[in-house]
C-alpha positions as CSV (number, residue, x, y, z in Angstrom):
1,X,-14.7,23.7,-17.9
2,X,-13.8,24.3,-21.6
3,X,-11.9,26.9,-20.8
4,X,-9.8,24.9,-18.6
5,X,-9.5,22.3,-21.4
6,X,-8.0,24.7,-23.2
7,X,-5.5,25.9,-20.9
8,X,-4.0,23.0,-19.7
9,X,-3.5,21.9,-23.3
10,X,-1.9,25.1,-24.3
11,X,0.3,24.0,-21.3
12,X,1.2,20.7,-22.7
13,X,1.1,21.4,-26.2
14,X,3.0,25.1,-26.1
15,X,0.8,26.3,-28.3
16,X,-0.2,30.1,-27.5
17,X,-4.0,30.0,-26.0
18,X,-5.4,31.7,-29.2
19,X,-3.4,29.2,-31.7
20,X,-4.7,26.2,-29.9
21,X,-8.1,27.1,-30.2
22,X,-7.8,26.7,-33.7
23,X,-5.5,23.5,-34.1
24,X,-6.6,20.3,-35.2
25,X,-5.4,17.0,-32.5
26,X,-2.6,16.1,-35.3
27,X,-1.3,19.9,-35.0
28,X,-1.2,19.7,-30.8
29,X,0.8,16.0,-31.3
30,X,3.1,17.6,-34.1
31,X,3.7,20.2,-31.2
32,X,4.0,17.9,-28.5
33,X,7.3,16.0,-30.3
34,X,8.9,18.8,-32.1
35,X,9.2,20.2,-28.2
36,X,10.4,17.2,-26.9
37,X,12.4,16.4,-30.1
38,X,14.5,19.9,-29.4
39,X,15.2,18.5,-25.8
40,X,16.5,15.5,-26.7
41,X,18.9,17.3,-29.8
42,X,17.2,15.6,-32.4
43,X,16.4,16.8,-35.9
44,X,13.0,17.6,-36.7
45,X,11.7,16.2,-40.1
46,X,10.0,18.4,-42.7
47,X,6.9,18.5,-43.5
48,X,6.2,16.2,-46.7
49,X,5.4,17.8,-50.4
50,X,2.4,17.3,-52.0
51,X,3.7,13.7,-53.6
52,X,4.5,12.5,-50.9
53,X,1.4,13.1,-49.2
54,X,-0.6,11.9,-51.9
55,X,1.3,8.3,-52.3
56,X,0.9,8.0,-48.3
57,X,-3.2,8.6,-49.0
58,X,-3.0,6.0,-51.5
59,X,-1.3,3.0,-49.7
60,X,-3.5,3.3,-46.2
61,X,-2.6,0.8,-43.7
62,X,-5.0,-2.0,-42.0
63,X,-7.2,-1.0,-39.5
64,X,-8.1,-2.2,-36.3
65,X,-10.3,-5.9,-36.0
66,X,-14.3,-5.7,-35.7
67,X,-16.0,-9.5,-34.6
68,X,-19.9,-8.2,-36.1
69,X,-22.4,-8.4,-33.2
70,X,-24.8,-11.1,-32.9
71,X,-28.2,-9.3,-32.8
72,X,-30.6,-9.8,-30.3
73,X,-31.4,-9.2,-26.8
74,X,-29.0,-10.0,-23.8
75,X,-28.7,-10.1,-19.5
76,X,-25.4,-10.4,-18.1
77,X,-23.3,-8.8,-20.8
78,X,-19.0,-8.0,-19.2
79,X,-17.5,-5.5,-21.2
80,X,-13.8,-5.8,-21.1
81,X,-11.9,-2.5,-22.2
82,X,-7.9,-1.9,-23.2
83,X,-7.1,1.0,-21.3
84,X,-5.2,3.1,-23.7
85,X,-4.3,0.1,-26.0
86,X,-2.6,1.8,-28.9
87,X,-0.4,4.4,-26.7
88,X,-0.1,1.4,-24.4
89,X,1.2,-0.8,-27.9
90,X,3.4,2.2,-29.0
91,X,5.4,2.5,-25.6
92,X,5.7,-1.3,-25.0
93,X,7.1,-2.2,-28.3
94,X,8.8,1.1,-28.7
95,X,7.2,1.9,-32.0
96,X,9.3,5.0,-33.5
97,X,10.4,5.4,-37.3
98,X,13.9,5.5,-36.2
99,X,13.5,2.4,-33.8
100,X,12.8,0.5,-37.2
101,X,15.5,-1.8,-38.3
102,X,16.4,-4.9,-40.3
103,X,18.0,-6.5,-37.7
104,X,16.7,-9.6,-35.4
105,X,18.5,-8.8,-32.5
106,X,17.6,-6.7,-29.3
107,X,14.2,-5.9,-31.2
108,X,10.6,-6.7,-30.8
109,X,9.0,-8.0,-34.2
110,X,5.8,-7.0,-34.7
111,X,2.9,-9.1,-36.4
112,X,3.2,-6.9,-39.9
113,X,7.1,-8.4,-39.7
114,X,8.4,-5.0,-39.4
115,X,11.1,-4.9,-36.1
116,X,11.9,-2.3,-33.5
117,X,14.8,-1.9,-31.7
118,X,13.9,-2.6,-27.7
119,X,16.6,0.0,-27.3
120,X,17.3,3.1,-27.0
121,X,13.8,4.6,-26.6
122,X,12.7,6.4,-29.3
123,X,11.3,10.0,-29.7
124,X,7.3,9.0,-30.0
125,X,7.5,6.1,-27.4
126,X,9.1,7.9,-25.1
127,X,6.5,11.0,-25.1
128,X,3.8,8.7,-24.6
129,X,5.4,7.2,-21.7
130,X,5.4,10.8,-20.4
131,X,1.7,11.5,-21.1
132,X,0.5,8.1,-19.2
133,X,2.9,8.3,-16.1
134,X,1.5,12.1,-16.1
135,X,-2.2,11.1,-16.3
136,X,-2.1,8.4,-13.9
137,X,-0.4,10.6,-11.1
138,X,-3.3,13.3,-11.8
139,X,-5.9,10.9,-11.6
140,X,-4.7,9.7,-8.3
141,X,-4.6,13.5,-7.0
142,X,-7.8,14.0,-7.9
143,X,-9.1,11.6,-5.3
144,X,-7.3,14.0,-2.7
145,X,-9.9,16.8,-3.4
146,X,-13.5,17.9,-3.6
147,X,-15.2,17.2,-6.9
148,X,-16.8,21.0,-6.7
149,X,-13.3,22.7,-5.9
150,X,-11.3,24.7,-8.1
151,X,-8.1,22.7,-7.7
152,X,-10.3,19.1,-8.5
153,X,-11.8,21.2,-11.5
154,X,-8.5,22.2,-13.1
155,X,-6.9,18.7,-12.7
156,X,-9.8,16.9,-14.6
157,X,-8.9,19.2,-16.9
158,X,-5.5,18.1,-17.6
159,X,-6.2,14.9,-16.6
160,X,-8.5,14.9,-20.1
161,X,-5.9,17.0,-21.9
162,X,-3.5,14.7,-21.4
163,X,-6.2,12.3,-22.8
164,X,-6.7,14.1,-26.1
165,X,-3.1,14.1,-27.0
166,X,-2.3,10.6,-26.1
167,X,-4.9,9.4,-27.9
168,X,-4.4,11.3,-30.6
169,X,-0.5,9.7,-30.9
170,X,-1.2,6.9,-33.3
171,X,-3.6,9.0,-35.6
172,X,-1.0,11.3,-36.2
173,X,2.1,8.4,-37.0
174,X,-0.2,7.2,-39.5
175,X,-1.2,10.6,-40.6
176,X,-0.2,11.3,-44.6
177,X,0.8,14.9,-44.0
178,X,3.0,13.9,-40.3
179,X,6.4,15.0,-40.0
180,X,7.0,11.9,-38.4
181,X,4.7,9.2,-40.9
182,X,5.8,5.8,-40.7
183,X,3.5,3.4,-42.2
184,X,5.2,0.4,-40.9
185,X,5.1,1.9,-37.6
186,X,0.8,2.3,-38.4
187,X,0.6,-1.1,-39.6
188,X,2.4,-2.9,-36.9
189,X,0.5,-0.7,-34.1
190,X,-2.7,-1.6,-35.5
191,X,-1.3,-5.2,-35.9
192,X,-0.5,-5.3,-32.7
193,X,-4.1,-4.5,-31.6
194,X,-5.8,-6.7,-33.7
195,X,-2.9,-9.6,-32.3
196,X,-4.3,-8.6,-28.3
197,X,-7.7,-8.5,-29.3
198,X,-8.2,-11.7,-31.0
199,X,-6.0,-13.4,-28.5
200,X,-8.4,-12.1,-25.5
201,X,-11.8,-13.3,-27.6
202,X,-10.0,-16.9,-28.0
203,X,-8.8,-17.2,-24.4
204,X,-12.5,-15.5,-23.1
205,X,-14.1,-18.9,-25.1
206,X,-11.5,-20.9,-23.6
207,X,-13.0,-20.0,-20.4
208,X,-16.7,-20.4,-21.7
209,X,-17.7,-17.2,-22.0
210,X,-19.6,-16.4,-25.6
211,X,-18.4,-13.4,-27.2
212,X,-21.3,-11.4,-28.7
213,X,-19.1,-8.5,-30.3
214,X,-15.6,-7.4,-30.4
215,X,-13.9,-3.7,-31.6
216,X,-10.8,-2.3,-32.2
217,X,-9.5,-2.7,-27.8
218,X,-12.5,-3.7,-26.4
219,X,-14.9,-6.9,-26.3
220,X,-18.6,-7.6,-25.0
221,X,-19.4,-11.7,-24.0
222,X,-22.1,-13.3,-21.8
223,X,-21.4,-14.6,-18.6
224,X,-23.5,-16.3,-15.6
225,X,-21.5,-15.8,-12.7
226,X,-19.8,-12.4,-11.6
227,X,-17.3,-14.1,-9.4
228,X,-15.8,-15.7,-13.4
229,X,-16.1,-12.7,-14.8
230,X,-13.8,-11.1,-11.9
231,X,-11.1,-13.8,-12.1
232,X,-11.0,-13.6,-16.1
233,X,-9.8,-10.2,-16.0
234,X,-7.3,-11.1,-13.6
235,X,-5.7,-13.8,-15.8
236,X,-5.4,-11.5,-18.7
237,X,-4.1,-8.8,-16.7
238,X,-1.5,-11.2,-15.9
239,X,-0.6,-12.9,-18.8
């Protein structure tokens, strides 16, 4: 299974087999957008000297929102879960450094104030697009096969690659050595997050469920009918 892993990411990242063995997540992601970055004719940045990485280290952006957990003993605890919720943030508000602009029109402000152009699509927004249309057609393939065949074993593989870089998106825009750092674009993803986050706990009390714990894109409350629970998560899919 590992070895699959490692193919498949090779595949996506175009990293030789033997180089991505060895690469860190921010080296695959770097890879990732300086291949799509030559498709779409854009310049790729250089990577940053040694002052510049060092007064990105020292002005770190917010993080993500934690409600501390009440201690104690529970029955009937709902987890709700973001799926993806900082990609998901990155491609809806088309977070790029070179979406960011000064002007109020056509843009979406984010919570941190800074604004991004709704369009064109930018390089970073417009990869993660790619990587969640990608994953969501393999995971509906998988259902089409046996769990102990070869093909079924290879597409959970890239089904997880895909995974690993995705995730790994938002790390690396916030990352002081990135060829693409933007720490507004950090900040208002993260600001984003904690804005979705805070806004579910409210509307979850609204609806008279307690909230025992929340973190970063996901939240844990009590409930006493299943039924509630079911048509909660319908209203926040919706809204």
């Amino acid at each position: 299974r590992y070895l699959n892993l490692l193919i498949e990411l090779a595949s996506i990242t175009k990293f030789p087999l033997f180089d991505l063995a060895l690469s860190t997540s921010g080296q695959m992601v770097e890879s990732v957008l300086m291949f799509n970055a030559n498709t779409r004719n854009e310049v790729i940045p250089s990577k940053p000297n040694e002052a510049a990485i060092k007064e990105r280290t020292l002005n770190p952006i917010q993080g993500a929102f934690v409600k501390l957990p009440e201690p104690g003993i529970y029955d009937n605890i709902a987890v709700m879960d973001f799926r993806g919720l900082y990609p998901s943030i990155i491609a809806s508000y088309n977070i790029d450094p070179y979406t960011l602009t000064k002007s109020e029109e056509n843009t979406h402000k984010s919570p941190n104030g800074a604004m991004f152009l709704k369009s064109p699509m930018g390089l970073i927004p417009s990869v993660v697009n790619w990587l969640l249309d990608y994953r969501t057609k393999i995971k509906k393939e998988l259902k089409n096969h046996d769990k102990n065949s070869e093909t079924y074993k290879q597409l959970d593989a890239r089904s997880w690659s895909l995974k690993i870089v995705t995730n790994s998106i938002y790390g690396y825009l916030a990352y002081p050595r990135s060829r693409w750092y933007s720490r507004e674009s950090g900040d208002a993803t993260t600001a984003y997050g904690r804005k979705h986050i805070t806004e579910t706990i409210a509307e979850a009390e609204k609806w008279g469920f307690h909230v025992l714990y929340g973190d970063t894109d996901s939240i844990f409350f009590l409930y006493k009918e299943k039924q509630k629970v079911l048509e909660f998560v319908e209203h926040i899919n919706k809204s």
